[in-house]
C-alpha positions as CSV (number, residue, x, y, z in Angstrom):
1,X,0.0,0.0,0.0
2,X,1.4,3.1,-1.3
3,X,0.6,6.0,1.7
4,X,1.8,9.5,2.4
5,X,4.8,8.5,4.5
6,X,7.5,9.0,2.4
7,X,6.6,12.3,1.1
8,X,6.4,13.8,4.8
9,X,9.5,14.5,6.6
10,X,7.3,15.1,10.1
11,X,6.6,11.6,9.5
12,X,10.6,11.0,8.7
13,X,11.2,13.3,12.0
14,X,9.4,10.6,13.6
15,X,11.5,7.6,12.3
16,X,14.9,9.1,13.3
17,X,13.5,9.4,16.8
18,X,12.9,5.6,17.1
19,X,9.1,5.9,17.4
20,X,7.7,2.5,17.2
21,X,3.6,1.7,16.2
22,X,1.6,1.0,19.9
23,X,1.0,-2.8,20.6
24,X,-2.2,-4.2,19.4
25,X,-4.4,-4.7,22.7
26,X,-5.5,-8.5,23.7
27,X,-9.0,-8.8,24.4
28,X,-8.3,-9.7,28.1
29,X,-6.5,-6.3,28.1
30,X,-10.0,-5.1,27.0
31,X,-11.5,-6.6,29.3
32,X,-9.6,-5.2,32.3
33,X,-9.9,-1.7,30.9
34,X,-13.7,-2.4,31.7
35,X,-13.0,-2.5,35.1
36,X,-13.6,1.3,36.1
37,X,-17.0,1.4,33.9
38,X,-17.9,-1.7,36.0
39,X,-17.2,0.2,39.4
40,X,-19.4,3.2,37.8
41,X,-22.3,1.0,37.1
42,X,-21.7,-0.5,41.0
43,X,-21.7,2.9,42.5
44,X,-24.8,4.5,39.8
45,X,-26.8,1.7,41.1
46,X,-25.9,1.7,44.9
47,X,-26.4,5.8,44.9
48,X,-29.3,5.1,43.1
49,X,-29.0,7.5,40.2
50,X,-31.8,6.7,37.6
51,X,-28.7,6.8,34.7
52,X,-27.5,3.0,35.0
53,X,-29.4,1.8,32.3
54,X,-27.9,5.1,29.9
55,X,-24.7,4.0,30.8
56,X,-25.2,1.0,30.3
57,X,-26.4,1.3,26.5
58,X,-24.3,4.1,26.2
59,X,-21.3,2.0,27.3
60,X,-22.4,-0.7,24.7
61,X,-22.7,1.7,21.8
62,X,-19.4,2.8,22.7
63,X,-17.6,-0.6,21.9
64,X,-20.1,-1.5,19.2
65,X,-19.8,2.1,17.4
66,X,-16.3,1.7,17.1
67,X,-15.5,-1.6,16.6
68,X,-18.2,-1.2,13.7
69,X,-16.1,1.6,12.6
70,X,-13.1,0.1,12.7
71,X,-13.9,-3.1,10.5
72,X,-15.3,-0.9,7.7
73,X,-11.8,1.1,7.9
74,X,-9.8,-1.9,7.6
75,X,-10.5,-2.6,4.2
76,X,-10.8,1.0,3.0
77,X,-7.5,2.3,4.1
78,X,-6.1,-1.6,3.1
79,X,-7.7,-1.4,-0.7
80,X,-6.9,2.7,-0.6
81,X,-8.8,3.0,-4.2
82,X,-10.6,6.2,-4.8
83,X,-13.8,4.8,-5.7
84,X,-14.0,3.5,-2.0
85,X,-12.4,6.8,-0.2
86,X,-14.5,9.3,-1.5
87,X,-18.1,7.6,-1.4
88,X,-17.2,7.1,1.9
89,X,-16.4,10.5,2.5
90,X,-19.7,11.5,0.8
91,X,-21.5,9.3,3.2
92,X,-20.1,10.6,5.8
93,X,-21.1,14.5,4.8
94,X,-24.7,13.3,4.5
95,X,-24.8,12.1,7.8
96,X,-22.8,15.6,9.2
97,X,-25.9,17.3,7.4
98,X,-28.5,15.5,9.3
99,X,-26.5,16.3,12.3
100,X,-26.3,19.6,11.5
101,X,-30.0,20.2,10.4
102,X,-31.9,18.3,13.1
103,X,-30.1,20.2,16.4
104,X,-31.5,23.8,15.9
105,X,-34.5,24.5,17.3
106,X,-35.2,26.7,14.2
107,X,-34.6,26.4,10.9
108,X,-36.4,27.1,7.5
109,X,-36.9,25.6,4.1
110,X,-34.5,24.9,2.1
111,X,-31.7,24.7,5.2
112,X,-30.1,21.6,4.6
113,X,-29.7,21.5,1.1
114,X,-27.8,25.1,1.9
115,X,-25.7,23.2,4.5
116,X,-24.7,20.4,2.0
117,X,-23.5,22.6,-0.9
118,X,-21.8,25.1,1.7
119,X,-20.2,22.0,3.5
120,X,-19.0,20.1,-0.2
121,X,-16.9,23.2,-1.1
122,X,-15.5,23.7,2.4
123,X,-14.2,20.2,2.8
124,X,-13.2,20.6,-0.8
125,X,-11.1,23.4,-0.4
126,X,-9.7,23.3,3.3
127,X,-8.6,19.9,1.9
128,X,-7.4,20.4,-1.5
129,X,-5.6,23.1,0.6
130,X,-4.0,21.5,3.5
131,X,-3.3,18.4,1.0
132,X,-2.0,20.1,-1.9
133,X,0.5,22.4,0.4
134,X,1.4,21.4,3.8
135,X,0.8,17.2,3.9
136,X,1.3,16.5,0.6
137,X,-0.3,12.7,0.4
138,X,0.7,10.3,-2.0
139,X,-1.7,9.6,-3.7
140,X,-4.7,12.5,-2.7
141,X,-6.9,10.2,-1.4
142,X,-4.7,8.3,0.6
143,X,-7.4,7.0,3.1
144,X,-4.5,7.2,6.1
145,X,-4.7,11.0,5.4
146,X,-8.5,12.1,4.3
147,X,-10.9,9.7,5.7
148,X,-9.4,11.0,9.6
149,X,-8.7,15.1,8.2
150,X,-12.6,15.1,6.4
151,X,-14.0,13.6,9.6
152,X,-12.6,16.2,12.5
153,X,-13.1,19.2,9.4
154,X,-16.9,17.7,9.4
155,X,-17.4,17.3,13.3
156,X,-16.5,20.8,14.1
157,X,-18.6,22.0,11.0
158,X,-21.9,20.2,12.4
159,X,-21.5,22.3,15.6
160,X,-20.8,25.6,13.9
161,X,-23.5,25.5,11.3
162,X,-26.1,23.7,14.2
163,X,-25.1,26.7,16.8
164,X,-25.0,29.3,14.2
165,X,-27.7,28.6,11.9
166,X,-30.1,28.3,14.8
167,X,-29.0,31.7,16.5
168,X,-29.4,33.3,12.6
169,X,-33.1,32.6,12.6
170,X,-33.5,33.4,16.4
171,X,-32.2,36.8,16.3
172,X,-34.1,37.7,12.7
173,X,-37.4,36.2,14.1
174,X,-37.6,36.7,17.9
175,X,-40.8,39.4,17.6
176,X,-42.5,37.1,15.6
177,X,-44.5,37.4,12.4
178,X,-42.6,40.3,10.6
179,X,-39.0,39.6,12.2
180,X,-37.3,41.3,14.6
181,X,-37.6,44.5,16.1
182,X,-34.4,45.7,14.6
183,X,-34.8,44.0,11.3
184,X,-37.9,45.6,10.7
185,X,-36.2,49.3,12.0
186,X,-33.5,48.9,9.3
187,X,-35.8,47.6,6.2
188,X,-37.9,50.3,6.8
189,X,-35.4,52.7,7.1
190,X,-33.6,51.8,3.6
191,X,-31.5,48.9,4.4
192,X,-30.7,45.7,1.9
193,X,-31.7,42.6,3.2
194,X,-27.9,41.8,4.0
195,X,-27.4,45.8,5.9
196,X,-30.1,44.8,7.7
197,X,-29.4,41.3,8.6
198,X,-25.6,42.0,8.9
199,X,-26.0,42.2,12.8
200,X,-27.7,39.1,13.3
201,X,-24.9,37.5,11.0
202,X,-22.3,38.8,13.4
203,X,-23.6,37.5,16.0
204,X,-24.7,33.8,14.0
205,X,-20.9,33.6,13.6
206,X,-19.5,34.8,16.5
207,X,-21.2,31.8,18.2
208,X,-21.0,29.2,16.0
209,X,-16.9,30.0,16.2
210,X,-17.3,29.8,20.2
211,X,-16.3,26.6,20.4
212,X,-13.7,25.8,17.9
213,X,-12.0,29.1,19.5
214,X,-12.3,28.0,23.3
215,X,-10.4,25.0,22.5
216,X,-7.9,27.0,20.7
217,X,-7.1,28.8,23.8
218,X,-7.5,25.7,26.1
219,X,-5.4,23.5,23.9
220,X,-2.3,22.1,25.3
221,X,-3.0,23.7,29.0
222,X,-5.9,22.0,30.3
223,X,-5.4,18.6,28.4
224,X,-3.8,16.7,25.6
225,X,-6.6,17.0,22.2
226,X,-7.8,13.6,21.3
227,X,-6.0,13.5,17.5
228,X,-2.3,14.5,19.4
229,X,-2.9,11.4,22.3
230,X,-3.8,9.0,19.7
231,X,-0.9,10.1,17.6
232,X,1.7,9.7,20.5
233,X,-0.1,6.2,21.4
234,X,0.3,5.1,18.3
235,X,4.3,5.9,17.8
236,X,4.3,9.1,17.0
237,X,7.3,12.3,18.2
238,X,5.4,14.5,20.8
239,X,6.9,17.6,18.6
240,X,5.3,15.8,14.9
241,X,2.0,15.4,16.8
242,X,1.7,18.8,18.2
243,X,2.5,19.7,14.2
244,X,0.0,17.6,13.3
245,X,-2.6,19.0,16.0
246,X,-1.7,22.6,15.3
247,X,-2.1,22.3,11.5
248,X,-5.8,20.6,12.3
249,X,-6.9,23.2,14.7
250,X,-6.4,25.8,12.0
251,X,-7.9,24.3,9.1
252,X,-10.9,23.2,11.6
253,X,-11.6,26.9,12.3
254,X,-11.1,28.1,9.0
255,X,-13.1,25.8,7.6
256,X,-15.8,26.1,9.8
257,X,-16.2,29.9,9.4
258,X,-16.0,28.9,6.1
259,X,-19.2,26.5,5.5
260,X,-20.8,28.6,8.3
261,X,-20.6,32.2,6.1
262,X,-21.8,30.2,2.7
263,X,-25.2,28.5,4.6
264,X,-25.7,32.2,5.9
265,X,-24.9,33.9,2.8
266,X,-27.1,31.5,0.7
267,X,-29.8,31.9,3.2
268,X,-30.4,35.5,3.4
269,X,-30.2,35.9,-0.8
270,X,-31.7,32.9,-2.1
271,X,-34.3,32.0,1.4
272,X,-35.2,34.2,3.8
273,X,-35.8,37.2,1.7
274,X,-37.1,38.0,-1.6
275,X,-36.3,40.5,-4.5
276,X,-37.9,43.1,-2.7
277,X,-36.1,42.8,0.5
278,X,-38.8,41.7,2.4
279,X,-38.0,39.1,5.2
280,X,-39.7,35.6,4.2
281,X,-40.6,34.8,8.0
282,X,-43.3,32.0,6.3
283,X,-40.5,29.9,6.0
284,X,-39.3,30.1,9.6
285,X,-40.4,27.5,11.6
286,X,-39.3,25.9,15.0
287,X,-38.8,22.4,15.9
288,X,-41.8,20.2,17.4
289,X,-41.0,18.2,20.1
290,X,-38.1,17.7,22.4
291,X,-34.6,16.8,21.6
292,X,-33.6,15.1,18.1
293,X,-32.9,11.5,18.1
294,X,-28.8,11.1,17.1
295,X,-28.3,9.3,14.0
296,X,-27.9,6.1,14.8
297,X,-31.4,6.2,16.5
298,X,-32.7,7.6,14.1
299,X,-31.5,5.1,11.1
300,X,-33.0,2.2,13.5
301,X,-36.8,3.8,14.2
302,X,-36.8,4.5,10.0
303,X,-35.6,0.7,9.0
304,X,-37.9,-0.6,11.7
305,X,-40.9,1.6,10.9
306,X,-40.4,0.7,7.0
307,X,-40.1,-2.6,7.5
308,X,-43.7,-2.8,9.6
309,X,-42.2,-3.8,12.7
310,X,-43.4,-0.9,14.6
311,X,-44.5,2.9,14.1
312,X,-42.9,5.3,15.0
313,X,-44.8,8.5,15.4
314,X,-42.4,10.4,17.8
315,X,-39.7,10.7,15.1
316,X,-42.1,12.3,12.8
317,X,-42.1,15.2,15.5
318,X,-38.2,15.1,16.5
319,X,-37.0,14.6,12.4
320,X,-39.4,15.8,9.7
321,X,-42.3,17.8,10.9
322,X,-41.6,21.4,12.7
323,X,-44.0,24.2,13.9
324,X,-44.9,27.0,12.1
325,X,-44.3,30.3,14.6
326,X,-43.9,32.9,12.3
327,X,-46.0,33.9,9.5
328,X,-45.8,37.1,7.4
329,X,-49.1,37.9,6.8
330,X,-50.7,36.4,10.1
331,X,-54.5,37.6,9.9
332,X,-56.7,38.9,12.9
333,X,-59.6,36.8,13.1
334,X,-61.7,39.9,12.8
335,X,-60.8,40.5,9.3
336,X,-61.8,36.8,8.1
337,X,-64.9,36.4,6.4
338,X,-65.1,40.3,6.1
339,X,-66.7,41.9,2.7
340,X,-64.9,43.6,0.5
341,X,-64.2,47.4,1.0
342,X,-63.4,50.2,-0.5
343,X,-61.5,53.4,0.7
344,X,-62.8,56.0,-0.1
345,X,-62.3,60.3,0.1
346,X,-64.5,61.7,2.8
347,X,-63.2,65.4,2.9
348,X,-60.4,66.8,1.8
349,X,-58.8,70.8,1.9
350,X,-55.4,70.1,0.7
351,X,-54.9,72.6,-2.4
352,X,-51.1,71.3,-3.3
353,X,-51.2,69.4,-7.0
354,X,-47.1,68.7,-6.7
355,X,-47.8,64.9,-6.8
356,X,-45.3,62.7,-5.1
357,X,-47.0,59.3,-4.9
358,X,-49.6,57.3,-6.9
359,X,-50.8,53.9,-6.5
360,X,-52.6,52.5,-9.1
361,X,-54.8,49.1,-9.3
362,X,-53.8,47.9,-6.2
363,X,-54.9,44.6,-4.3
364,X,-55.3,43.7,-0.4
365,X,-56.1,40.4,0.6
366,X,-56.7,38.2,3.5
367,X,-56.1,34.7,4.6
368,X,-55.8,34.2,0.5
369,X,-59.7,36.2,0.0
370,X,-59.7,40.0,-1.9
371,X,-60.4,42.4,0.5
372,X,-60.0,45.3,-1.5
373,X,-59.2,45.6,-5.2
374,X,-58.9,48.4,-7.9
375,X,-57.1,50.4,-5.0
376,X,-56.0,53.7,-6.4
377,X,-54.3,56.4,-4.4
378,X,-52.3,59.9,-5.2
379,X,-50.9,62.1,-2.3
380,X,-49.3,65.2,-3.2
381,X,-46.2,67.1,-1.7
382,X,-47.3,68.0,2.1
383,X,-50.4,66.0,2.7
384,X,-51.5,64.7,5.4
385,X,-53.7,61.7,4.4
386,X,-55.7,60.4,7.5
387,X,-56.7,56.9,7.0
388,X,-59.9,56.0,9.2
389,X,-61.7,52.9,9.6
390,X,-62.2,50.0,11.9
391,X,-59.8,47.5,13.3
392,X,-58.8,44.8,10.9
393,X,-60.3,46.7,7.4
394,X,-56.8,47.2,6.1
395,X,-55.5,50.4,7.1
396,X,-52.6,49.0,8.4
397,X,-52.1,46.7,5.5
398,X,-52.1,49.9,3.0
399,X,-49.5,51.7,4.9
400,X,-47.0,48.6,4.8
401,X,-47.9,47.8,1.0
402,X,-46.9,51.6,0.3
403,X,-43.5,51.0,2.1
404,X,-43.2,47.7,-0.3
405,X,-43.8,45.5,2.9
406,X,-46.7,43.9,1.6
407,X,-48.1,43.3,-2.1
408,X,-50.3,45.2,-3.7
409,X,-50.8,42.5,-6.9
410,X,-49.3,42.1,-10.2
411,X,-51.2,44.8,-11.7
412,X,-50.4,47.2,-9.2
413,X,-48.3,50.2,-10.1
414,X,-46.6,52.1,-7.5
415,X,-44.1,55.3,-7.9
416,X,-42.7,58.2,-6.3
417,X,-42.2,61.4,-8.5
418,X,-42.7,59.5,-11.7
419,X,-40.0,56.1,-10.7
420,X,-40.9,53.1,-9.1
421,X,-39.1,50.9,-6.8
422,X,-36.8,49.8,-9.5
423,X,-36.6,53.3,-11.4
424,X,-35.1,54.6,-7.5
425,X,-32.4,52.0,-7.7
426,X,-34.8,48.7,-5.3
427,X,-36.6,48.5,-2.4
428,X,-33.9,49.7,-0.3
429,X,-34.0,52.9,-1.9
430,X,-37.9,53.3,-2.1
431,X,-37.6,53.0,2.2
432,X,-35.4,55.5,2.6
433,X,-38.1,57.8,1.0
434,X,-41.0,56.8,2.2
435,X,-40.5,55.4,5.7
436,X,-42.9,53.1,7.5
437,X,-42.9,54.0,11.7
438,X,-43.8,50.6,13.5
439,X,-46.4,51.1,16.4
440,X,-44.3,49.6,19.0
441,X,-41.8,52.1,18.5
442,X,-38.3,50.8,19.9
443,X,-39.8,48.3,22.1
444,X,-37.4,45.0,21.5
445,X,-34.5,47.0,20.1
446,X,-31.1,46.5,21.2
447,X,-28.3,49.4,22.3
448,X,-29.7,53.0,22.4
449,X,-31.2,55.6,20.5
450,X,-28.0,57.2,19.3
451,X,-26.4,53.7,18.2
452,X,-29.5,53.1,16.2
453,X,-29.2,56.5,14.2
454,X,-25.5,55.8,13.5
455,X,-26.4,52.8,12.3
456,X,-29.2,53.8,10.1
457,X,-27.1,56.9,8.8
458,X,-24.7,54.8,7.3
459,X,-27.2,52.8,5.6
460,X,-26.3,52.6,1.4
461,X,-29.6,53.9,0.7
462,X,-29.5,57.1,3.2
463,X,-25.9,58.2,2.5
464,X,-26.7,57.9,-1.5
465,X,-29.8,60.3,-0.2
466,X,-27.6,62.9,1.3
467,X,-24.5,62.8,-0.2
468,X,-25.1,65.9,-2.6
469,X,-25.9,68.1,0.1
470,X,-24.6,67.0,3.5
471,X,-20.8,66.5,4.3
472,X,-20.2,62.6,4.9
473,X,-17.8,64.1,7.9
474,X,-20.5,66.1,9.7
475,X,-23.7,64.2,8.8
476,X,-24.3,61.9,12.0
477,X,-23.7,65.2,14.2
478,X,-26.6,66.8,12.2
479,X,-28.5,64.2,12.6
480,X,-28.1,63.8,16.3
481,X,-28.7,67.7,16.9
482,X,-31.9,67.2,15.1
483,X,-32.9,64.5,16.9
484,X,-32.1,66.1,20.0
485,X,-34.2,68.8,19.0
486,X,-37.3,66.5,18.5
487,X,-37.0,65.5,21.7
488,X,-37.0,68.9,23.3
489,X,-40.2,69.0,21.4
490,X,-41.6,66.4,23.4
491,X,-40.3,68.1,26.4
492,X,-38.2,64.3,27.0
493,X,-34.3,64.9,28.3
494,X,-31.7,65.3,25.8
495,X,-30.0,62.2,27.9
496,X,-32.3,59.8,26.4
497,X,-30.3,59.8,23.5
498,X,-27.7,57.7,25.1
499,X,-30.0,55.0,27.6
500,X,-30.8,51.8,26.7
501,X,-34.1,51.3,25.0
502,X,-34.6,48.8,27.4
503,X,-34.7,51.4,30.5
504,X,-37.6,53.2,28.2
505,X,-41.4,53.1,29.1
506,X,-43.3,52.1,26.2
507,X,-44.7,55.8,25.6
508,X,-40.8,57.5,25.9
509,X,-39.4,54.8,23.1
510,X,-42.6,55.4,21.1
511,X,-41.5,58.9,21.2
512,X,-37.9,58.6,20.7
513,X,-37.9,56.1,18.1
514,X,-40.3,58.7,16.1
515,X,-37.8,61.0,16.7
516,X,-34.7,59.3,15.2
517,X,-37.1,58.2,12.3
518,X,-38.3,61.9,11.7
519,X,-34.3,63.1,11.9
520,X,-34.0,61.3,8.4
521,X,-35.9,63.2,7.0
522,X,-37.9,61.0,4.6
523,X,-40.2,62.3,1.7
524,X,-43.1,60.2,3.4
525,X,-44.1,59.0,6.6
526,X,-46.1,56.2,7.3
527,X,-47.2,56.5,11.0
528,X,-48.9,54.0,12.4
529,X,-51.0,54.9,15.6
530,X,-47.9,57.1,16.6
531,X,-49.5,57.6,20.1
532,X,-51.2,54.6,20.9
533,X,-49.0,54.3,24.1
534,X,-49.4,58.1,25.3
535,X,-51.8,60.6,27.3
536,X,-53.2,62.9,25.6
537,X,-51.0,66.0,26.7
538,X,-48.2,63.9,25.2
539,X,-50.2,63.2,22.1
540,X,-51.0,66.8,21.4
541,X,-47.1,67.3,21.6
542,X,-46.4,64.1,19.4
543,X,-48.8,65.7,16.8
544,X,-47.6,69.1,16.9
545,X,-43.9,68.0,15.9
546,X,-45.6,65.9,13.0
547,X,-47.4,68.6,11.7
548,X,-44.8,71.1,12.0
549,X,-42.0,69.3,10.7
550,X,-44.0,69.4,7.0
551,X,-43.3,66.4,5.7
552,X,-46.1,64.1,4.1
553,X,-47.6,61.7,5.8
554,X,-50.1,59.0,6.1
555,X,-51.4,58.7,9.4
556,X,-53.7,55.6,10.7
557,X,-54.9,56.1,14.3
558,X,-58.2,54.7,15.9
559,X,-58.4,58.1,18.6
560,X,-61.3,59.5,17.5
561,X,-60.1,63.0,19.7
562,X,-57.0,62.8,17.6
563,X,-59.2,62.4,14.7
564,X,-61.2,65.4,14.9
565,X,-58.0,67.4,15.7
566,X,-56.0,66.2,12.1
567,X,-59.0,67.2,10.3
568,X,-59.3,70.5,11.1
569,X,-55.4,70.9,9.4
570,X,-55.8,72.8,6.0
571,X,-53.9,70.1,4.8
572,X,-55.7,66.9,5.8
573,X,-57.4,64.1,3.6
574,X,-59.5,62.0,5.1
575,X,-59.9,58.6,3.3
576,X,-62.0,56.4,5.1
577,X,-62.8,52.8,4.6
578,X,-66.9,51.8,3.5
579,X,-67.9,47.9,3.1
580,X,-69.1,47.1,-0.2
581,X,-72.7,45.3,-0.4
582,X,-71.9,41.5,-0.4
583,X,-74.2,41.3,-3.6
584,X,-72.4,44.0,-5.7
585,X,-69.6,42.2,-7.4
586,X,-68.3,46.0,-8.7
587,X,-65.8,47.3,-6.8
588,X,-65.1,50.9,-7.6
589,X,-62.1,53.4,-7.1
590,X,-61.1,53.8,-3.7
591,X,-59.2,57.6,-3.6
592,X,-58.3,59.4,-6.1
593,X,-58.0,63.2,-5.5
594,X,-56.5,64.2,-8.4
């Protein structure tokens, strides 16, 4: 058998020093290594543990796992033929996948085929790599050298992409059926789907590195690594194995981070969001049921229940079926069944004819029934388009499918100044203009008010927006004067800008959040019951800053006070929703004031 010996000299270190292969082990010397399990089982029992029978099995599958193991080595490494080496190794990258896929407790369609093509070029290439240049087999698929390299690459890879993938999914969803708190901040603000999911990503990788890189540190201090002691056992120098372990460690890490970034990257552009930049939180699901079987388990409850000798209906749960607990367009149960509507212009004193949107043939549905069709809608420069009706009739829908969050239908048409979403340069670009203000304000946001507008200043979108007219070098101090400002306004301290939008009440990071929003000066707001979580002196104030700052907006809110006040602006249009006769199959225009 021709192996990679002769074309390593750590290997060639090793003979000169007189290393010798370890002894074979006699099966009575097996026997007396049993010896200490036996005196745990004694002691489990006697202390009365509940775990003797796990040790037991899990003593058994010990001896059978690798003795298994070893007998279907034998021949590989003895035959060393590529056509047995790299099936194998195929084989054994399934199996990582199903490892890898079954531990999160999220995950989403299409995640494990994104783990198996991410995982096939980073075994590839960390071992064409670390073959090609530093070991330097004889030939490549010497078995002595691949089958054990492929297998600890692959181990730490399960645990990366298994931590990492699931805290991915966990920190886009964790506010449930439109994504996070923050992901929904920066989409609406103007950011690509990979600006806005570039903090989650940072923090998928940071811990699915965690534990390659505490072992990294550890290494050598603490205790000998598994590959080095079974080197030394077997003959090897202490210095060529600590080579050996060294050149593994790095490759393991690299190659980690490496099929970790490519699931992630082929997640967020090809899964979790679509063209439009619109998170894809349909897809998100969460595991059913306690903790996955491991593979082994799992291989014997799918032969058995195949073969009719039992079912099996706990695997189901732990394997193939999850639990869906995020939707995207999650409907109230007060909008099922509903006719369809019609918005429609109840008054209106705005005299401006500088038109800056127009919505054209637009469609709103629910749980998969038209609500409202034929929905047609122009609002001019510095309007103020009050959008009344009752709970669960769409208003809320309208001002998210205006901010591209939701679909108005094929036939729709949808621009600003004359361009639509694609004429503006995408989605992304379309936000930054007309900006969609989330009711909850920055409830569920991380960091503080001040991090959030430096982060949403540097935004693609927003610097294209004011790089003509503000200095890159003084924008964020602009904006943070401004904000401060708003905030006066609202007769809140200036400090707020700096504390945690956890130590907020829900009414001060209504208020803040509106104001950092407002500070970007977008050519439309979409506010969405902007002072659902105030008093009414606070209101008045919350109103007074919108109206004053004179920028457009579309305003939903359900305060019938509030109401009365916003139509007595000369500016104000109300549109307000009427249910069409179940009979009358024509549904006409809904607004149009032009």
């Amino acid at each position: 058998m021709t192996t990679h010996t002769a074309n390593s000299r750590w290997l060639q270190f090793s003979a000169d020093d007189e290393y010798e292969p370890a002894p074979d082990i006699s099966p009575s010397g097996m026997a007396i290594a049993a010896v200490p399990v036996l005196c745990v089982f004694i002691l489990s029992a006697a202390l009365r543990l509940g775990n003797v029978q796990t040790l037991i099995i899990a003593t058994i599958r010990c001896v059978a796992q690798l003795m298994i193991l070893g007998l279907i080595l034998y021949p590989i490494f003895v035959n060393n033929q590529p056509y047995v080496v790299i099936p194998y190794i195929f084989v054994m990258v399934l199996f990582a996948i199903r490892e890898a896929s079954v531990k999160p407790k999220h995950r989403y369609k299409g995640m494990r085929l994104h783990m198996l093509l991410s995982l096939m070029v980073g075994l590839t290439t960390s071992f064409a790599f670390i073959s090609g240049l530093v070991l330097k087999p004889f030939p490549f698929w010497d078995a002595s050298v691949m089958i054990p390299v492929c297998g600890m690459l692959m181990g730490s890879s399960v645990n990366a992409l298994s931590l990492g993938m699931d805290r991915l999914l966990l920190s886009l969803s964790d506010s449930g059926g439109r994504g996070s708190a923050r992901l929904q901040t920066y989409l609406a603000c103007g950011a690509s789907r990979w600006e806005a999911s570039l903090p989650s990503i940072r923090e998928a990788i940071e811990t699915g590195l965690t534990p390659n890189l505490n072992q990294m540190s550890i290494m050598g201090l603490v205790s000998i690594p598994g590959m080095m002691a079974g080197q030394i056992l077997g003959g090897t120098s202490p210095l060529v194995a600590a080579k050996y372990q060294i050149i593994i460690m790095f490759f393991i890490c690299s190659n980690s981070t490496l099929v970790l970034f490519g699931t992630i990257f082929q997640a967020v552009f090809y899964n979790l969001f679509d063209k439009q930049h619109r998170f894809r939180s349909e897809l998100v699901s969460k595991r059913k049921g306690g903790k996955p079987k491991d593979i082994l388990l799992a291989i014997v409850s799918y032969t058995g229940e195949k073969m009719g000798l039992y079912k099996d209906d706990s695997d189901k749960a732990d394997i193939g079926t999850t639990e869906r607990t995020f939707s995207l367009n999650d409907t109230k149960s007060s909008t099922i069944g509903m006719k369809r509507g019609m918005f429609e212009t109840f008054s209106s004193t705005n005299t401006s004819t500088n038109e800056l949107l127009r919505l054209r043939n637009g469609e709103i549905e629910f749980a998969d029934t038209l609500h409202l069709s034929e929905l047609c809608l122009v609002i001019n420069e510095g309007d103020l388009i009050l959008l009344q009706g009752p709970s669960g009739c769409g208003k809320s829908t309208l001002l998210r499918g205006l901010a591209l969050f939701e679909s108005f239908g094929d036939s729709a048409t949808l621009e600003v100044k004359g361009k639509s979403a694609n004429g503006l340069g995408g989605a992304e670009y379309w936000r930054a203009e007309v900006c969609y203000v989330r009711q909850q304000g920055g409830q569920g946001l991380r960091g503080t008010p001040q991090e959030l507008l430096r982060d949403l200043s540097a935004l693609h979108s927003q610097k294209k927006r004011l790089e003509d007219t503000v200095d890159t070098s003084k924008r964020l101090d602009r904006l943070v004067r401004n904000v401060q400002k708003n905030i006066e306004k609202l007769e809140l301290p200036v400090e707020m800008m700096s504390r945690r939008w956890d130590e907020l009440s829900g009414g001060e990071s209504q208020r803040v959040y509106l104001c950092v929003l407002l500070a970007l000066c977008p050519q439309i707001l979409l506010v969405d019951e902007p002072t659902s979580a105030l008093d009414d002196r606070n209101s008045l104030l919350v109103e007074k800053l919108l109206l004053e700052s004179n920028i457009t907006l579309v305003w939903v809110t359900h305060n019938k006070d509030q109401m009365e006040r916003l139509q007595e602006e000369e500016r104000t249009t109300v549109v307000r929703y009427r249910d069409l006769s179940v009979n009358d199959d024509r549904v006409e225009d809904n607004f149009d004031p032009s």
